[in-house]
Structures are given as C-alpha cells and as structure tokens.
N, C-alpha and C positions, 0 to 999 in steps of 0.2 A: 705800557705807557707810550702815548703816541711822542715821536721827537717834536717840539717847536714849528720846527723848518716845514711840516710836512701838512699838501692842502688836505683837507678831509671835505670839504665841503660839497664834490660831488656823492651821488650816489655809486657805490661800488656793483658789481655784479659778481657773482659767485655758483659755479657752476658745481652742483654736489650732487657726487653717486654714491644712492643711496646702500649699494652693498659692497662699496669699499669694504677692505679690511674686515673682512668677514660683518658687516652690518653697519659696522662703528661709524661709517658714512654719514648714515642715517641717524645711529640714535646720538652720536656728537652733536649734530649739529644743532640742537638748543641751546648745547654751553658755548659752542664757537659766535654763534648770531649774538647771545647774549653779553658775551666780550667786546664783538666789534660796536655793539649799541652803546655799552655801556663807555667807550672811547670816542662815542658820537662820530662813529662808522654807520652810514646809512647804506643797508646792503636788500639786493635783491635778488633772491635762489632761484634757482633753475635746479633743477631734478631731473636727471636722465631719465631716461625710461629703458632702453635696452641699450645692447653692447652695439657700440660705435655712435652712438646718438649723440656724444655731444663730439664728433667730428666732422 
C-alpha cells in the first residue's frame, strides 16, 4: 500500500540485473513491475547487460 503523503505521479526508473541472486533478477521482475503497476507506480527497466554496466 502506497502511504497518502507520497507523489507517485512521476514515472520511476528501475535498474535490474538480470542474474542477481542466482537469476531471480530476472525471473522476479514480472511480479515486482506488476505490484508497482498495480499501486499506479509507472516504472521503466533498464537491464544490465554485463558486470559494471550499470556504473
């Protein structure tokens, strides 16, 4: 549940590698997007691609 107090109205960004934690990166992140939607969190992934890419 989002708090009251809190803006949602921008679009958020979300940086996700995809072989975190052995995979779970990757295969989570349909149930994570589909929470943040479902709290009318409008999000946009980014997917690493190799080690150090998202630094």
């Amino acid at each position: 549940m989002t708090p009251k107090n809190f803006d949602i109205s921008q679009r958020w960004a979300a940086i996700v590698n995809p072989v975190a934690g052995s995979g779970r990166g990757l295969t989570d992140w349909p149930q994570i997007s589909g929470l943040l939607r479902d709290e009318g969190i409008a999000v946009d992934a980014m997917f690493t691609l190799h080690k150090y890419h998202a630094t």
